[in-house]
C-alpha positions as CSV (number, residue, x, y, z in Angstrom):
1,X,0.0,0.0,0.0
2,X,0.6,3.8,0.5
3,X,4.7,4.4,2.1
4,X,5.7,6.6,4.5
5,X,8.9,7.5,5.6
6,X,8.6,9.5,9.1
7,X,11.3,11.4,10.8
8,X,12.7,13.7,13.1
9,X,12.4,11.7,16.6
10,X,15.1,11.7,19.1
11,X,15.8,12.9,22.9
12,X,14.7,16.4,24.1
13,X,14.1,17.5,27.5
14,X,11.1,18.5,29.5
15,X,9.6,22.0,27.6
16,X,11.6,21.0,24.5
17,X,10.3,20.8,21.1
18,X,10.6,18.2,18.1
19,X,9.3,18.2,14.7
20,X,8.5,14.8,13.6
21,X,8.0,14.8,9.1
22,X,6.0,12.6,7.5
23,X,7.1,12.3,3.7
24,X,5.5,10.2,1.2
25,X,7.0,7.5,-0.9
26,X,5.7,6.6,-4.3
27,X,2.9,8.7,-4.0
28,X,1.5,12.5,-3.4
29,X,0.0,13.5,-0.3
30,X,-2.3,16.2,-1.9
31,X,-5.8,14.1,-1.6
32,X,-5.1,12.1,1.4
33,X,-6.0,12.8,5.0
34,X,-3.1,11.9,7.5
35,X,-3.6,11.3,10.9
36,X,-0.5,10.6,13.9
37,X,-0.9,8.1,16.4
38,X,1.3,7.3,18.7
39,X,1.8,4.0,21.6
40,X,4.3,4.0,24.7
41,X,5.0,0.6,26.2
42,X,1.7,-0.2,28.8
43,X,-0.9,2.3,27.1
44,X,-3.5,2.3,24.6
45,X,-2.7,3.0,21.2
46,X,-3.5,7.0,20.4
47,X,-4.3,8.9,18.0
48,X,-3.0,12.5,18.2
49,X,-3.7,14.5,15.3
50,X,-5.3,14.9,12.0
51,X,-5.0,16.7,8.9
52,X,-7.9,16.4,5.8
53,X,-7.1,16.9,2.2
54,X,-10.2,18.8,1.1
55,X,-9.9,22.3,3.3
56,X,-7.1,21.5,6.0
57,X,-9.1,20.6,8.6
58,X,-7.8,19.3,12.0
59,X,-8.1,17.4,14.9
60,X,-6.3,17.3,18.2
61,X,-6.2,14.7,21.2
62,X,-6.8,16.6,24.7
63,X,-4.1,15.7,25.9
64,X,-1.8,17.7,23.2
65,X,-4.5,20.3,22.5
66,X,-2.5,23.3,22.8
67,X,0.9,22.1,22.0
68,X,1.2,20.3,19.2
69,X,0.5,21.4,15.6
70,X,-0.2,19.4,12.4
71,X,0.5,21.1,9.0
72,X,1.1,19.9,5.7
73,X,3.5,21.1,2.9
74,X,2.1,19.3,-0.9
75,X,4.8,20.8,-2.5
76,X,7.2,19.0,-0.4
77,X,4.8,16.0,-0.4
78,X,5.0,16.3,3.1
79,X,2.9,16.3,6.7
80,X,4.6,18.0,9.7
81,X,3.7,17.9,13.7
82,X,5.1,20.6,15.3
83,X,5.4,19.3,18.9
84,X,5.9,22.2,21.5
85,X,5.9,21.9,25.5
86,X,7.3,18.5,25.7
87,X,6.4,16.5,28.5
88,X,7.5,13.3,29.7
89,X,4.2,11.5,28.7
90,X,4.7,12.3,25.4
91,X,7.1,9.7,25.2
92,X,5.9,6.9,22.5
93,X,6.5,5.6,19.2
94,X,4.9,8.4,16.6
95,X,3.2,7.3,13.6
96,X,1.8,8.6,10.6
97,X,-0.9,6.9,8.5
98,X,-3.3,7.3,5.5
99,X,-7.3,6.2,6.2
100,X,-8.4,3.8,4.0
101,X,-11.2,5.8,1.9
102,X,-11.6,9.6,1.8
103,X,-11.9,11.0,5.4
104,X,-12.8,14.1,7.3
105,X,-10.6,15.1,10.6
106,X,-13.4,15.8,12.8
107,X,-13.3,14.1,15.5
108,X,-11.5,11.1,17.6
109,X,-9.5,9.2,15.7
110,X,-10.6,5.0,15.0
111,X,-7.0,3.0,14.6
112,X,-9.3,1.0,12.1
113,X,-9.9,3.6,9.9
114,X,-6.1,3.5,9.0
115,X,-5.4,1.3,6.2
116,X,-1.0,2.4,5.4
117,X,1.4,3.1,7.9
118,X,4.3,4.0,8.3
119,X,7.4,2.2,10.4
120,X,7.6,4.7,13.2
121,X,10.1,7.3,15.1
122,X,10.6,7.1,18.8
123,X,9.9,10.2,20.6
124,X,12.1,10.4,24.1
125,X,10.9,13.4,26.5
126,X,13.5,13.3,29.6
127,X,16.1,15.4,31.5
């Protein structure tokens, strides 16, 4: 299916900020939706943001609501999430994925919606 190749993890301290890229791979992100989850070792897989194709909407998680930013670039074929604040709970595995059909950000993200995803890029919050 659709590849991603995701980047820009690594170690930064509490208050820190990363930005993690999400670049396609044999394909053009213009018409796609693309939503980040994210999973840390004992918790639920989450979804934390969304960006749609059709007018740029977007969706945030609570609990980075304020924080974190999702943007996309088409010319650099290209989603971004600006992460801001860092906190130790933020710590995870982030990924980015494309839903299966056309899709609206609008509300919680459903893991099954997600049809291609990509390998990952550990996120580290600590002092």
């Amino acid at each position: 299916q659709l590849q991603f190749v995701e980047s820009g993890g690594g170690l930064v301290q509490p208050g820190g900020s990363l930005r993690l890229s999400c670049a396609a791979s044999g394909f053009t992100l213009d018409y796609y939706a693309i939503g980040w989850f994210r999973q840390a070792p004992g918790k639920e897989h989450e979804g934390v943001s969304c960006i749609s194709s059709s007018d740029g909407s977007t969706y945030y998680a609570d609990s980075v609501k304020g924080r974190f930013t999702i943007s996309r670039d088409n010319a650099k074929n290209t989603v971004y999430l600006q992460m801001n604040s860092l906190k130790p709970e933020d710590t995870a595995v982030y990924y980015c994925a494309a839903p299966r059909g056309w899709y609206y950000c609008s509300g919680s993200l459903v893991r099954a919606d997600f049809g291609s995803w990509g390998q990952g890029t550990q996120v580290t919050v600590s002092s």
